[in-house]
C-alpha positions in Angstrom: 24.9 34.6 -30.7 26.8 33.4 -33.4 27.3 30.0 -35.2 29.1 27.1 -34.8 32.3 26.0 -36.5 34.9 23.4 -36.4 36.8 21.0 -34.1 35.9 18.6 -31.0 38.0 16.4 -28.8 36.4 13.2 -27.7 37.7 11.7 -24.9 35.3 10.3 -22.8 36.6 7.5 -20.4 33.2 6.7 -19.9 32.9 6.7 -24.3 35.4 4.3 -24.3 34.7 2.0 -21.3 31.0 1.5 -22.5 31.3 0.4 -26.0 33.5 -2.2 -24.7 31.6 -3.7 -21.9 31.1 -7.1 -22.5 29.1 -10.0 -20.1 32.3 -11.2 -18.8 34.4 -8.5 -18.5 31.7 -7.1 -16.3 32.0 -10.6 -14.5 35.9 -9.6 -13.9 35.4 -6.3 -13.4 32.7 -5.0 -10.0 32.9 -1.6 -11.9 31.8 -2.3 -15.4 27.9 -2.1 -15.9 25.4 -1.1 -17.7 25.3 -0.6 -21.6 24.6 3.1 -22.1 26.7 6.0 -20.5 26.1 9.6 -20.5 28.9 12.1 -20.4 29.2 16.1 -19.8 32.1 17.7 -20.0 33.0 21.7 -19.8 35.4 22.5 -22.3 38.3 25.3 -22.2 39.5 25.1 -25.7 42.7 27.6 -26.7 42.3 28.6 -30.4 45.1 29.8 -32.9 45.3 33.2 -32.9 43.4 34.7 -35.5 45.5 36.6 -38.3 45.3 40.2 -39.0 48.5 41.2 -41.3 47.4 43.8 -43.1 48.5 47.3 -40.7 45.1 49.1 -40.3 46.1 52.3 -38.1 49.6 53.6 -38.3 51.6 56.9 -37.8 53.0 56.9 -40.8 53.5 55.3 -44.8 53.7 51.8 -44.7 57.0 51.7 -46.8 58.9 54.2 -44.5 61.2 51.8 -41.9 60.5 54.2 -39.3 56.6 54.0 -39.8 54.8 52.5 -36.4 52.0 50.1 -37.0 49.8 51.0 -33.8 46.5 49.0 -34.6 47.1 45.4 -36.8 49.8 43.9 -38.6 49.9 40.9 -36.0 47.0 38.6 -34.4 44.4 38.1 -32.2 42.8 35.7 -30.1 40.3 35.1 -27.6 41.5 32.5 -25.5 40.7 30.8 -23.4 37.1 30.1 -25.3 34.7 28.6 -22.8 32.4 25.8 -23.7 30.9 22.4 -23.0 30.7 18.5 -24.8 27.8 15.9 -24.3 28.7 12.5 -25.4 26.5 9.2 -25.7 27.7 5.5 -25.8 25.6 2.5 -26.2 27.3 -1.0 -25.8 25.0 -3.1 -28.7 26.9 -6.4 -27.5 30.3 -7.5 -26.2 32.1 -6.0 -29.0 30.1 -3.2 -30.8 29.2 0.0 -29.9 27.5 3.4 -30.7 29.0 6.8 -29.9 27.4 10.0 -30.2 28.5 13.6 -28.9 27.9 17.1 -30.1 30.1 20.3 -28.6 30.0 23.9 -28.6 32.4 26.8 -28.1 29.8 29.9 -27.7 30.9 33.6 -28.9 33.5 35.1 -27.4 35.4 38.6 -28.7 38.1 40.3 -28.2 39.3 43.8 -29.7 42.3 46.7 -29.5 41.7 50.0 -30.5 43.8 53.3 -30.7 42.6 56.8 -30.3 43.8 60.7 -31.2 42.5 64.0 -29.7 43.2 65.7 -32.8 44.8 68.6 -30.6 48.0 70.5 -31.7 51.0 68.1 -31.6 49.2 65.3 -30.6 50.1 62.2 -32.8 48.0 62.0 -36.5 46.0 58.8 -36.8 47.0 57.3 -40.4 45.4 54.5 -42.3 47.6 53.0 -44.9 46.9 51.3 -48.2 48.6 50.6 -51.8 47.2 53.4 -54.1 46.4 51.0 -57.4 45.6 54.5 -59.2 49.3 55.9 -58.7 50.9 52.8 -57.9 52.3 53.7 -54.8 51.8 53.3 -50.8 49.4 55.9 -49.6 47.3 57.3 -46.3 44.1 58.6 -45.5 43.6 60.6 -42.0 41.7 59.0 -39.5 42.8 61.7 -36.8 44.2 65.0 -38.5 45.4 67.8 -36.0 43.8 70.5 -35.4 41.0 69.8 -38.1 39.6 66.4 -36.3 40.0 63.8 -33.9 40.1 59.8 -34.8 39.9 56.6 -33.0 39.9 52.8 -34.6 39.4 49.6 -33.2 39.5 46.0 -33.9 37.8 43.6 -32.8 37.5 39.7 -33.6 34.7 37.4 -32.5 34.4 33.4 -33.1 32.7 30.2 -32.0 33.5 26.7 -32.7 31.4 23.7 -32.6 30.8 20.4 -34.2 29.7 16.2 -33.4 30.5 13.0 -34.3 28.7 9.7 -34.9 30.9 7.0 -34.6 30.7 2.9 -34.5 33.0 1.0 -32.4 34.5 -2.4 -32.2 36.6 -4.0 -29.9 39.6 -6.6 -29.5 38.6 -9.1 -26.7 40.5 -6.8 -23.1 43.8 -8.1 -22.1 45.3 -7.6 -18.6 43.0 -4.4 -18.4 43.8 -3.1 -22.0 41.0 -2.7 -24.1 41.4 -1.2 -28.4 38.8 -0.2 -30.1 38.7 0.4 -33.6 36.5 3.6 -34.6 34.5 4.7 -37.8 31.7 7.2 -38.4 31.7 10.8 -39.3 32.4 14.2 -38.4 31.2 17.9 -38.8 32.8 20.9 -37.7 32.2 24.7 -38.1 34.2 27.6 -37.3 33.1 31.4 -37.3 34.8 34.1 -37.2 34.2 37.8 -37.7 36.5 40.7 -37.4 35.8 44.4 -38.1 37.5 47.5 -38.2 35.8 50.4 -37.4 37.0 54.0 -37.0 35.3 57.5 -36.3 36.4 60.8 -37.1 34.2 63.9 -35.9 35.6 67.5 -36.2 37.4 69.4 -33.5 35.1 73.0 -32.2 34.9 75.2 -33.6 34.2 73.0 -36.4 30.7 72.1 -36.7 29.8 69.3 -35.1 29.2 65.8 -36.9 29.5 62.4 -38.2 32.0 60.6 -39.9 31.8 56.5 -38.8 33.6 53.9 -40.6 32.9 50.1 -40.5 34.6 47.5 -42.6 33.4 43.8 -41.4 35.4 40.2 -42.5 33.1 37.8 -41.5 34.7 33.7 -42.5 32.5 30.2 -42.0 34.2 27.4 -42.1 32.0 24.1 -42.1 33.6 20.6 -42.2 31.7 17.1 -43.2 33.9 14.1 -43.7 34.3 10.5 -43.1 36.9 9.2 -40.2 38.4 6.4 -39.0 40.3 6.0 -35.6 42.0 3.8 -32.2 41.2 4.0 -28.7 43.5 2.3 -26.1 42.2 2.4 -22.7 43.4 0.8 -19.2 41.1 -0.4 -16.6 42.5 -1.0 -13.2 40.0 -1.2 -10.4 38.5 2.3 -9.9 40.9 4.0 -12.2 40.4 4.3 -16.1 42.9 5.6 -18.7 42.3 6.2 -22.5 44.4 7.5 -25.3 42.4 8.0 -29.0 43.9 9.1 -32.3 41.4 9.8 -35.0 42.0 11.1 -38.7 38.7 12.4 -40.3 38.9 13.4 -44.5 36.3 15.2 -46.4 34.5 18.7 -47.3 35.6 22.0 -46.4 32.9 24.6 -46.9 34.5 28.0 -47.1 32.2 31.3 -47.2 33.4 35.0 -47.0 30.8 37.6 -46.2 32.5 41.7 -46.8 30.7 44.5 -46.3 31.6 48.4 -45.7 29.8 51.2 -45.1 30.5 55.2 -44.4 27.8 57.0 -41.9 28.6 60.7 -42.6 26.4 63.9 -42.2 28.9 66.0 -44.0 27.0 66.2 -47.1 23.0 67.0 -45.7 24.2 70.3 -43.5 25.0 68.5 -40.6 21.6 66.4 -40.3 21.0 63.2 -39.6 23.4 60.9 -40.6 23.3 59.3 -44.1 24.7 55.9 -44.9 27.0 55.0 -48.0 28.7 52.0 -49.3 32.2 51.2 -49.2 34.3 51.5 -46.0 38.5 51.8 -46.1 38.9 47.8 -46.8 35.6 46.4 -47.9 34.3 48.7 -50.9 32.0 47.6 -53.4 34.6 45.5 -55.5 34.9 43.2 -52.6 31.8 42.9 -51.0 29.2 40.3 -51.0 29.4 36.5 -50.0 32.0 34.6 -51.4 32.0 30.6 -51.3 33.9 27.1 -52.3 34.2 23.6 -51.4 38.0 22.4 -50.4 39.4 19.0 -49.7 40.6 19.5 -45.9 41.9 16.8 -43.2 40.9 17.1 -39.2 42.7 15.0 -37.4 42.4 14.5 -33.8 44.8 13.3 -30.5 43.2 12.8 -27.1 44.4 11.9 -23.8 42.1 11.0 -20.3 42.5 10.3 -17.1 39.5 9.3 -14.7 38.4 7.7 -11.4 35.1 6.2 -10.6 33.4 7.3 -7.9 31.0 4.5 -7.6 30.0 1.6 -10.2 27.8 3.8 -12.1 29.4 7.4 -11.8 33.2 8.4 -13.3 34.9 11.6 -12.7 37.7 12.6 -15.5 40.5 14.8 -16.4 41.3 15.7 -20.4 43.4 17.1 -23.0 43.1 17.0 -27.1 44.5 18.6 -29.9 42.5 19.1 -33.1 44.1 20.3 -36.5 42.2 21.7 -39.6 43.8 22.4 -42.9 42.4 24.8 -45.5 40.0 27.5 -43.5 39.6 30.6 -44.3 40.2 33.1 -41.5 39.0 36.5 -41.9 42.3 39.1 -41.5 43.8 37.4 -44.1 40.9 38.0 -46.8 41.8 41.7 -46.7 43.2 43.5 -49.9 44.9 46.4 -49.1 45.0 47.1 -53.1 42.9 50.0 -53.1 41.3 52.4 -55.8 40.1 55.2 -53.5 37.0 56.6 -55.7 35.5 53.8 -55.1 34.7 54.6 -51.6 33.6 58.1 -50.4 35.6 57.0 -46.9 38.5 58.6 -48.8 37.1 62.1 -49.6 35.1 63.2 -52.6 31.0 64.3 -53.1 28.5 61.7 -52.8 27.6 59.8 -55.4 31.0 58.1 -55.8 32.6 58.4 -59.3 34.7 55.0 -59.5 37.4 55.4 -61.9 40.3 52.9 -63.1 40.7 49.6 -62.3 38.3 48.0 -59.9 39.9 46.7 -56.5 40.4 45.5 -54.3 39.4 42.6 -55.5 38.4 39.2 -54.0 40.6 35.9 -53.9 40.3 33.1 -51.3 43.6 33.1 -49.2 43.6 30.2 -46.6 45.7 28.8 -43.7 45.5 26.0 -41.1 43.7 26.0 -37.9 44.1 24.5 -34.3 42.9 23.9 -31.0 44.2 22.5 -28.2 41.4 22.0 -24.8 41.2 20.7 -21.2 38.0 18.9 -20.2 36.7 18.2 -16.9 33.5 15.2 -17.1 31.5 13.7 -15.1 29.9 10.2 -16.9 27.0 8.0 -16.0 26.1 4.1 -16.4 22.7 3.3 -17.3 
């Protein structure tokens, strides 16, 4: 199962309505008792798709115009991503309040892939990359007719989960409007991981054997930082209504973790296979973790809608929008500046020889993030 990441929507009617419960608005209001509340919610939660530019399988050079990029070069996503929210409110006296929740988005992938027989005139399987050592675009066969089949795939896999602690204090209720102003703090964490692999065995009567290709991009993004916010709710008999806006600033926490590897037999007489370093994208002039701290701001809009069902239990509708600046998201750490002899994925007798200048190389290349969610909750006064 993997980690937890970034980005939570709280929008609890019940959050809201607890923490500003006082003596006598519970005297004008049948509904409003109780100081604590406990809320569950399931989450649907949309990501952004997650980038993959660089053009992985292709029938062709990358330079040509009438070169078809069949596996990358665009995005993918996994949406919609599953998940649920528990949130905790605890009314200290008419106007301050505790808030609590925690959330998670659990793992969830998706993938493409693209496959050759290898047979006469069936289509050649090409993986593209910049050749630093002649300084020009280049391919490597993944499929190459009538010598071997090919197939590649892609596949991306993320979770996202996070919590806030927050103190609350509101502005004596009006006509049924109630503000609360909103402080704490705020962690987030994104994963993502995305991985190309690719196989190429030979075609009888070749001999048969093993040529397996994986190149994995795996990003964390973790988030810690200090927020403030507003929450305007409406109370009208059994019916609640909240709106909250929050804006939360601190640390980003980037880490990158590339590895690649080669599982080939070709070079022990067709035995079992034997693993080497260095894949097509993630050779050993990339690999290893990676990792930085970045200023980043979350900020957050919310909107709910719910009905109590009797004094103590509310059912409720939501929607929220969360934005992250500066992640790193794992397509777009990929270097397609490649020196080939680094790598025995591109031909040549184990042990590698490298040779010339040592790429790819490694730079932190970040983007935004957002995710917008629907919540259904059911809360309950204590």
């Amino acid at each position: 199962m993997r980690r937890l990441a970034v980005a939570a929507l709280v929008t609890s009617i019940a959050a809201g309505a607890a923490t500003a419960q006082t003596p006598s608005t519970s005297a004008s209001n049948p509904f409003a008792s109780g100081r604590a509340t406990l809320s569950a919610e399931a989450v649907f939660m949309w990501f952004k798709a997650s980038p993959t530019p660089v053009p992985v399988i292709t029938d062709g050079y990358a330079d040509l115009p009438t070169t078809a990029v069949l596996l990358g070069g665009g995005t993918l996503d996994s949406n919609p991503n599953p998940g649920f929210r528990i949130t905790g409110t605890y009314a200290i006296d008419g106007r301050w309040g505790i808030e609590a929740n925690g959330f998670y988005i659990a793992s969830r992938s998706t993938s493409r892939s693209v496959s050759s027989t290898g047979q006469v005139d069936s289509i050649d399987l090409l993986l593209p990359f910049f050749d630093v050592t002649r300084n020009r675009e280049d391919v490597t066969e993944i499929s190459f007719s009538p010598d071997y089949r090919g197939a590649a795939q892609e596949t991306l896999e993320n979770s996202l989960g996070g919590g806030e602690v927050n103190v609350a204090w509101s502005l004596p209720p009006q006509n049924g409007w109630r503000v609360d102003l909103i402080g704490g703090l705020r962690y987030l964490r994104l994963r993502e991981d995305y991985s190309i692999t690719t196989e190429s065995p030979y075609i009888p009567p070749n001999p048969s054997d093993i040529w397996n290709t994986t190149d994995q991009f795996d990003t964390t993004n973790s988030f810690l930082g200090a927020q403030v916010g507003v929450r305007a709710a409406f109370d009208r008999g059994p019916w609640v209504a909240s709106g909250t806006a929050k804006l939360a600033l601190g640390s980003m926490q980037q880490k990158v973790s590339i590895n690649g590897w080669l599982e080939s037999n070709d070079w022990n007489d067709f035995g079992a296979a034997q693993c080497f370093p260095g894949g097509y994208f993630a050779l050993p002039t990339n690999s290893g973790d990676h990792s930085r701290s970045a200023f980043a701001v979350v900020p957050e809009v919310a909107l709910s809608v719910g009905y109590r069902l009797t004094p103590a239990a509310t059912v409720y509708v939501g929607y929220a929008f969360l934005y992250a600046s500066d992640v790193v998201r794992p397509g777009d750490q990929i270097n397609r500046n490649i020196n080939p002899t680094y790598s025995l994925a591109y031909g040549g007798d184990p042990p590698a020889t490298p040779a010339g200048a040592a790429q790819p190389s490694f730079s932190f290349n970040t983007t935004d993030f957002w995710a917008q969610s629907v919540t259904l909750g059911l809360s309950l006064r204590f």
